[in-house]
N, C-alpha and C positions, 0 to 999 in steps of 0.2 A: 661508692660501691661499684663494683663491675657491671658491665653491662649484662653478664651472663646470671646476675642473679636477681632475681626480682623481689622488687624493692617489698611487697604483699604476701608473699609467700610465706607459708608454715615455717615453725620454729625446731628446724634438725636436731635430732641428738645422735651422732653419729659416732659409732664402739671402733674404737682403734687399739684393743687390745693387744690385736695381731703386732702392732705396729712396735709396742713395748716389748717385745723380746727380740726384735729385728737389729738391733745393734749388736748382736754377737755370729751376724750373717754376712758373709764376705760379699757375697751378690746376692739379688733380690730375685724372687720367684715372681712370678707372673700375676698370682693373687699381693703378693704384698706391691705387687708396682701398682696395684689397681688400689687400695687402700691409703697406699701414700699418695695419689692424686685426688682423690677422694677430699683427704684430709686437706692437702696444699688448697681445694680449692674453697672448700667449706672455711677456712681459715680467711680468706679475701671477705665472708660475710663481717657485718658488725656483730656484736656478741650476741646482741637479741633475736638475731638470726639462727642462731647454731649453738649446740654445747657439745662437748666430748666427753665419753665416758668411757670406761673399761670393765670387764667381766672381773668380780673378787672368785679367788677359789671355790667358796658356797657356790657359785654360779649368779648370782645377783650382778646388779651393778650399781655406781658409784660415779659420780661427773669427778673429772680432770680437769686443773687449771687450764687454762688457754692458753697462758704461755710455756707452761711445761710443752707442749700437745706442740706448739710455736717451736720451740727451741729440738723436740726431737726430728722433728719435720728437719729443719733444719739439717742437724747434723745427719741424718738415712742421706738425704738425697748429694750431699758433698761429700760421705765417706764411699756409697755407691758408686758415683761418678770417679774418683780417686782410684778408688779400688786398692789404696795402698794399706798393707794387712797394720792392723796394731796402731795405728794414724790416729791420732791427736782425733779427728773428727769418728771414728769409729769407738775410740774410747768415753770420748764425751754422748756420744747418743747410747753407748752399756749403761751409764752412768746413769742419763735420763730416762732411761727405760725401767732400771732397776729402781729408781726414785718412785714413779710414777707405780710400779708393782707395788713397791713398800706402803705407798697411802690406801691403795686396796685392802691389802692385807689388815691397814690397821683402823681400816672401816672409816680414813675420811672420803669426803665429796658423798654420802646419802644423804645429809640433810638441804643439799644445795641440790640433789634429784628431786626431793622429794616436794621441794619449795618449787622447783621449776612446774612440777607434775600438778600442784595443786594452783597454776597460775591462771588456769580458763583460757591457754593460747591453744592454737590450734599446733600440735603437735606429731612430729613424723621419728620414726624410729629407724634407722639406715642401718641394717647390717649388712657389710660388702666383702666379707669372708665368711667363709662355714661353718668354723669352731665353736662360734657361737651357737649354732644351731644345733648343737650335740643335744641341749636340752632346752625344754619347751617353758616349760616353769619359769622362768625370770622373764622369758619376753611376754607371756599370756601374763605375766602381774605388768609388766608395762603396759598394755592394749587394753585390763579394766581400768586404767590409771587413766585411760582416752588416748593412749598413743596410737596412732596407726602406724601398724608393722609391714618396712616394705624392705626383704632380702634380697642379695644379689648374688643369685646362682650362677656360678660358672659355667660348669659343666655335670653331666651326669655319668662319668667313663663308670666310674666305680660300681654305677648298676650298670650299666648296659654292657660294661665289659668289665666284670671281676674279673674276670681270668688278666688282666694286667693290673690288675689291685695287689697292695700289700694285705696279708693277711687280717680280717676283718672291716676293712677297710669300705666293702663294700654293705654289710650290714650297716655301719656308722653313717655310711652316704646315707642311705634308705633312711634312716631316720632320721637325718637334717631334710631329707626331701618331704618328711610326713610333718615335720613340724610347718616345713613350706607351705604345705598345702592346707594345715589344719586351719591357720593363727594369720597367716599373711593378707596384708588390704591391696598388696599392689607387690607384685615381683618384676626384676629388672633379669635382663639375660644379654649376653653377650651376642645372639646370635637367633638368627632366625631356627639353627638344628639343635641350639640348646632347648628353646621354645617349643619345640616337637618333640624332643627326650621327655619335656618336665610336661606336657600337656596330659597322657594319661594319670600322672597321680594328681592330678586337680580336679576328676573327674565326680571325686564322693562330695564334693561340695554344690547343692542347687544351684548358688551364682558364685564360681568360682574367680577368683580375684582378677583383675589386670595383670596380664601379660606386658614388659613394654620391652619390644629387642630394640636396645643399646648399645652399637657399635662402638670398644672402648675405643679413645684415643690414644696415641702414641706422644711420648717425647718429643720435642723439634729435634730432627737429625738433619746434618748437613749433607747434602746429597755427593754421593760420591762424585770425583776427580776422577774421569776415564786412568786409568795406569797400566799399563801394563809390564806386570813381575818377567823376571826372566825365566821364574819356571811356573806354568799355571796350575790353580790348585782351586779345592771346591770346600766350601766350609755345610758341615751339621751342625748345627746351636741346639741345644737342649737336654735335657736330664736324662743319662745314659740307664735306660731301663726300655724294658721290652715292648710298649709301643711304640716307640719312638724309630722303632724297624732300624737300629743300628746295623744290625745281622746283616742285612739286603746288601747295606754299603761294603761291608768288612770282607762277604764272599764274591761281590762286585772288584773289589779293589785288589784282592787275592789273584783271578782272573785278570785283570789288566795287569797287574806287577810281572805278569807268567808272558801272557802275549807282547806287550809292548816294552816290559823290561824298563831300562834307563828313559824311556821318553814317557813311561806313568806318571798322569798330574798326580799333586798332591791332595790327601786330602786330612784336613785340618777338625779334629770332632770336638767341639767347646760346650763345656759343664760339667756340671758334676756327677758322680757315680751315682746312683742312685738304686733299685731295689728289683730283685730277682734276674739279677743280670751277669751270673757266671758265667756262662756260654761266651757273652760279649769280652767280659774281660779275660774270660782265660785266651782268645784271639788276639786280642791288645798286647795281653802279656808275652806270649807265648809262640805267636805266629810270625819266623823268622821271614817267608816271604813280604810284611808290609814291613817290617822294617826299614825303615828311611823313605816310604811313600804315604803310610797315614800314620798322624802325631794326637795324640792325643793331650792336648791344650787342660784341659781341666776347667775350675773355674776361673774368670778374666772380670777386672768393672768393664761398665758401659764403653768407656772411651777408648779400651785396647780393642774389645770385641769390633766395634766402629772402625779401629784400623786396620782389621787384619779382611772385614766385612766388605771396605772398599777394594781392596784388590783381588777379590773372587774373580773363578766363572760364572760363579752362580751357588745359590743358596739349593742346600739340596735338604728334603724335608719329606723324608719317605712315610710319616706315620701311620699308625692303625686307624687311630681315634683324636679327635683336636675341639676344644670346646667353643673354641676362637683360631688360634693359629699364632702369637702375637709375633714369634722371629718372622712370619711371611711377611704381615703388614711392616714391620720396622727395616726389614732387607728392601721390600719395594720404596721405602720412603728414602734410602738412600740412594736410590738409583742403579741396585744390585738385582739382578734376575733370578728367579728362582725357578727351581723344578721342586714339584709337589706332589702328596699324592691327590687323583680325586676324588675328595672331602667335602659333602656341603657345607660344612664350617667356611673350609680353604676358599672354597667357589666366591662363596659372602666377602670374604676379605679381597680376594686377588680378583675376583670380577674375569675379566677376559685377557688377564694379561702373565700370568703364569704358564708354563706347561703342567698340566696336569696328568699323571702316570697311573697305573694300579700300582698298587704297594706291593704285590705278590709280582708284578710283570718284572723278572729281573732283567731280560733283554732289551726290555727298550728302556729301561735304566740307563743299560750300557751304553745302546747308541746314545740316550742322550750325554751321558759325561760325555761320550766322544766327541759328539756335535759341537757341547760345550768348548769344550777344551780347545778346539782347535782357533790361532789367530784370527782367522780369517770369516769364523762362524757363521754364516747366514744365520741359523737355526735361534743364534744367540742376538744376533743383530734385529730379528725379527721382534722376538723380545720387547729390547730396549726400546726400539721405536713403539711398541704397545704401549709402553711404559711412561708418554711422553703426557697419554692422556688420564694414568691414573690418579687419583686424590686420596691422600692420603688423609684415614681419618682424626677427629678434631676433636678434644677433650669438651672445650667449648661445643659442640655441636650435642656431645654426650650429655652434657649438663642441662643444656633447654631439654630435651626431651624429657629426664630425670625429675625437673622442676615439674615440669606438666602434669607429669604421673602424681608427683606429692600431693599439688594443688586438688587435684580431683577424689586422690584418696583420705585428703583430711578435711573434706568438705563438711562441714557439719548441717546435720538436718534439725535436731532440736537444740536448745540453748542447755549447757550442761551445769546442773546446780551445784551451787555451792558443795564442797568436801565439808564435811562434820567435824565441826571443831578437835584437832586431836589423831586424826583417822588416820592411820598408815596410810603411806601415797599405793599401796599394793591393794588398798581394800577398792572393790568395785565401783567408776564415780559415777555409776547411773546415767552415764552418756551411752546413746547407743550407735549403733550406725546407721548406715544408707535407710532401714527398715524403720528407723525411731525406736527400735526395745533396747530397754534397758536392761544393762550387765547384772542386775539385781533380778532381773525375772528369766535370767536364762535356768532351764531344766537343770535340776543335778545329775550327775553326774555325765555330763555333758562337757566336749572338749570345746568351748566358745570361741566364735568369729565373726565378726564384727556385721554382718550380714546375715550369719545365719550361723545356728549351733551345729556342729560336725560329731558324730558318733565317733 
């Protein structure tokens, strides 16, 4: 067993739902990259460490063999990496993913839940994407079952800034945030300003749950190769939609095309289209001045992005709202500079070694692509040398913390009895929490946690 897991620790059941419909996805979002490490690493446990399950349509859930769980892991992270569309490895993870849908559908893995549930281990419930959280019902029947419920909130844009949500979008957050705070024994967060976003709605609770900010970890990337292209250019990585301050770049780059003409760097915008973003692209489309100065890339796998990554000025990363940042931390782990905005998210990741701008400041945007741009750069050389002492963060490091929080939230205070011969694994098992009450003497009509009942 690895060193990063310990050898005593609670028995994971960890929903990789998400991860079953990810082979018909050319690249990986940011949530599914934290899911598929997630799983790569709960997968290093021995089985009685860990199980995998998946959401059925009812919303319940249902355990997944190990090696299915084994073999899609597999094929995401080699068709990822590839990035080559229709590829032998992207068809075989459609394949296991839609396999893995079809046992839900057809209601196997409940009886191998519901034998785990009634086993008297001490048991932890990991949800490390959102969608699960749309509805509260199947995870409050796992937590009378004795599981303690511990989610992994990303971020909170969606409330605290609908106005960059897709339509509804931020109603839907609001209620995976209320189940958070209803049902949860212990929540993970990205980030110290996720941690400050989710802390007023954990307030209706007398002892609301552990907080633990877990900086994720990144991929090993090989640190860039100094190079220098013959015409210099600045890459944007991320989903072309209205926080992501595309706009800043495009009237920025508009402006330099006009002044500098033939000696404008390029600038290189990588991902996908994404939502409420005409203004952006009728610019892209339509605006004959960036023609032949900014390209729009589209989606890339990991290994092109990583190439085009190492021959920057610098990573440029103007956003509104960032729940983490992860292009910032994975551009500094190559040895690429970045300009950002500043973000306490940003702050947490880049420490002292980014430039950080206002996102509305478009002048000193400018000067900095200048600064960048130029051979010779102090401004940029400053940078790098910052850059000599940052560390870049450790999935390993993410995990011992992860472990710790399990440990303390599935500590058991009374001995939990025997299940009744028979009993659905959904019927209350008279285990209670930190307090000693039992799931049988909580109030009706009462929304129950494991601590204490929440109106």
């Amino acid at each position: 067993m690895p060193a990063e897991l310990r050898q005593n620790g609670p028995h994971v059941i960890l929903d990789v739902s998400r991860l079953l419909g990810c082979g018909r996805k050319r690249t990986p979002s940011g949530i599914d990259r934290v899911e598929l490490a997630y799983a790569r690493h709960w997968l290093q446990a021995p089985p009685e460490r860990c199980s995998f399950v998946g959401q059925e349509v009812q919303g319940g859930f249902a355990m997944l063999p190990r090696r299915l769980v084994a073999d899609l892991v597999a094929a995401l992270t080699e068709a990822w990496s590839a990035g080559i569309a229709n590829s032998p490895a992207f068809r075989r993870a459609a394949r296991i993913g839609a396999l893995g849908r079809g046992r839900l559908l057809l209601g196997f893995g409940r009886t191998e839940l519901a034998r785990l549930l009634h086993s008297r281990r001490r048991l932890a419930f990991l949800l490390v994407s959102h969608q699960a959280l749309d509805r509260s019902g199947p995870i409050e029947a796992l937590r009378r079952a004795g599981c303690a419920f511990v989610p992994l909130i990303h971020d909170l844009i969606p409330v605290t800034h609908p106005e960059y949500a897709r339509p509804g979008q931020a109603e839907k957050h609001l209620r995976r945030i209320t189940t958070t705070a209803a049902l949860a024994d212990g929540v993970i967060v990205n980030s110290a300003a996720t941690a400050a976003a989710l802390e007023p709605h954990l307030r209706g609770r007398t002892r609301p749950p552990s907080v633990l900010v877990a900086p994720l970890g990144i991929d090993t990337l090989e640190r860039a190769t100094p190079t220098t292209p013959l015409e210099p250019y600045f890459v944007a990585l991320g989903t072309i939609e209205p926080r992501k301050n595309h706009l800043l770049l495009l009237h920025l780059w508009r402006e330099l095309a006009r002044v500098q003409g033939a000696a404008t760097p390029r600038l290189l915008i990588i991902g996908k289209r994404g939502w409420e973003n005409e203004n952006i692209i009728d610019i892209l489309e339509r605006c004959t001045a960036l023609h032949g100065v900014v390209q729009e890339v589209g989606q890339l796998p990991d290994r092109m992005v990583a190439e085009l990554m190492q021959g920057a000025r610098a990573l440029l990363f103007p956003s509104f709202a960032e729940g983490y940042g992860l292009p910032l931390a994975e551009s500094l782990a190559m040895g690429v500079p970045v300009v950002c905005s500043d973000l306490p998210a940003l702050r947490e990741v880049g420490g002292q070694v980014p430039d950080y701008l206002d996102p509305l400041d478009g002048q000193a945007w400018r000067q900095a692509v200048t600064d960048y741009a130029a051979l010779d750069s102090g401004r940029r050389g400053a940078q790098l040398d910052r850059l000599e002492a940052w560390q870049a963060p450790r999935w390993a490091d993410h995990f011992r913390l992860v472990d710790t929080l399990l440990d303390r939230v599935t500590e058991p205070v009374q001995a939990r009895p025997a299940p009744r011969p028979g009993a659905a694994w959904s019927q209350p098992a008279g285990w209670g929490g930190r307090r000693g009450t039992a799931w049988a003497e909580r109030p009706a009509g009462l929304v129950a946690a494991r601590d204490e009942a929440v109106p």
